[in-house]
N, C-alpha and C positions, 0 to 999 in steps of 0.2 A: 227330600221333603221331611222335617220335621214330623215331630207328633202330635203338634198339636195340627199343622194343615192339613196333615191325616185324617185328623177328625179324633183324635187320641187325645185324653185329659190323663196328664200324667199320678194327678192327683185319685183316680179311680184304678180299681182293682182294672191286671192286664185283660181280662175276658169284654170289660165295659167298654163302652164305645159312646161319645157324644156324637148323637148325630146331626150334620151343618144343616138349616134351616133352606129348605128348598124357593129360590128366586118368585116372587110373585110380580103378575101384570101388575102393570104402575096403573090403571083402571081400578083396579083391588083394591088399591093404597087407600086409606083413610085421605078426604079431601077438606079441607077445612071451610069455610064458605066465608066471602069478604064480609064489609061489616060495611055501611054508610054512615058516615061522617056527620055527624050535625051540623046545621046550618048555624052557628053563633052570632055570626057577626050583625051587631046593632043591639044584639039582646041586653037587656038590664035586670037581672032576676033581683026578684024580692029575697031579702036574708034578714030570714022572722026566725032560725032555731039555728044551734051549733050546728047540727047534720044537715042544714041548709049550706052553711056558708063551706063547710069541707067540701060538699061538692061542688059548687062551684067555684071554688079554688083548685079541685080536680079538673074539672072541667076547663077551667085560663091556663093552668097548667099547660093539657093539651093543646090550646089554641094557637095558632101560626101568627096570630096578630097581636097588636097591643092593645090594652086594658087598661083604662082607669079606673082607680081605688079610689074612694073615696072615703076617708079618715075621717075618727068619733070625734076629734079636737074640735075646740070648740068655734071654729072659721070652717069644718067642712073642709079643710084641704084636699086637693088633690092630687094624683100622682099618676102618669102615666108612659108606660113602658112596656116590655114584655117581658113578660112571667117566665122565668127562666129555671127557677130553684123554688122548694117548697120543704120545710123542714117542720113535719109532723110531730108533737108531741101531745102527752097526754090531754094536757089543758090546752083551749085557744090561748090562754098568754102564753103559752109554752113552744107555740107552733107558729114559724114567721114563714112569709115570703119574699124572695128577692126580687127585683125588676133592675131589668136593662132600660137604662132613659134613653130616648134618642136626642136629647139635647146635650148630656155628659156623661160622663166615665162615671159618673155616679152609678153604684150599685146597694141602691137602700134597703134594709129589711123591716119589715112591717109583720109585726106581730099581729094573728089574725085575730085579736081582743080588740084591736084597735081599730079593725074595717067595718064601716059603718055600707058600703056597694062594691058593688063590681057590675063596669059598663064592658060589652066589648066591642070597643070602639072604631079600631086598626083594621084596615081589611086583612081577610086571612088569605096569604098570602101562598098558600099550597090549595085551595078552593079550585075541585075543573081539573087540576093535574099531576088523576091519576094514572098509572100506566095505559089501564084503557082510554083513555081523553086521545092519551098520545098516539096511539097503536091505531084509534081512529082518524087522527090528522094525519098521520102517514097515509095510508090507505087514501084518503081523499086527497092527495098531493098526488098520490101517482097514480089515481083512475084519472086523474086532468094529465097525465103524462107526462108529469116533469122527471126533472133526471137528477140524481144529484140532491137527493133529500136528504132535508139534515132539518130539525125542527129544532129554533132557535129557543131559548127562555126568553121569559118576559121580562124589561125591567121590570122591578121593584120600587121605583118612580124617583 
């Protein structure tokens, strides 16, 4: 046994002793508490100030689904995809975001000077499954007594 598994810091005069930190109940531990997920999807928030539109660009960020943008140009375009990248800079012209289109390989960035909405439109696609969701459908699969459980994913459509 080494000295330092001794409990020995070679760095301390030889009379010192570190002593190893005694195992505590996992009941002890520090537990964190989950968190609940907003409900987004249909939402269309109003962005009337800068600290408006960051957070709800934080917020598509997090979301599982796709979002349309709708751009200051003057036809109103739109644009929609999921929000995959967001690159924060001082200014909104300075800070864009990317979207994945599902029609192409397109990957455009949109400077957030230039977002006039944000709808979320896409269903979210993680909504319902979370571990508990699951950990519930199992149990209800094998109080009816089946055998042979295996809880399939949903497509994606």
């Amino acid at each position: 046994m080494s000295g330092r598994e001794a409990g020995r810091d070679p760095a301390l005069p030889h009379s010192a002793q570190v002593l190893a930190p005694q195992p505590r109940a996992t009941d002890e531990l520090e537990v964190v508490p989950g968190f609940e997920r907003e409900n987004l999807q249909g939402w269309i928030p109003q962005l009337a100030t800068e600290a408006d539109i960051r957070v709800v660009i934080e917020k598509a960020f997090d979301y599982r689904g796709d979002v349309t943008v709708t751009r200051k140009d003057k036809d109103g375009s739109e644009i929609t995809g999921y929000l995959f990248d967001r690159r924060i800079g001082p200014t909104l012209a300075n800070s864009v975001v990317r979207l994945m289109l599902a029609t192409s390989s397109e990957r455009p960035a949109i400077p957030y000077s230039e977002i006039a909405a944000i709808a979320f439109t896409g269903r979210d696609t993680a909504a319902g499954k979370s571990y508990e969701a699951w950990v519930k459908k199992y149990w209800e699969k094998r109080e009816k007594g089946e055998k042979n459980i295996s809880i399939e994913p949903e497509a994606l459509e």
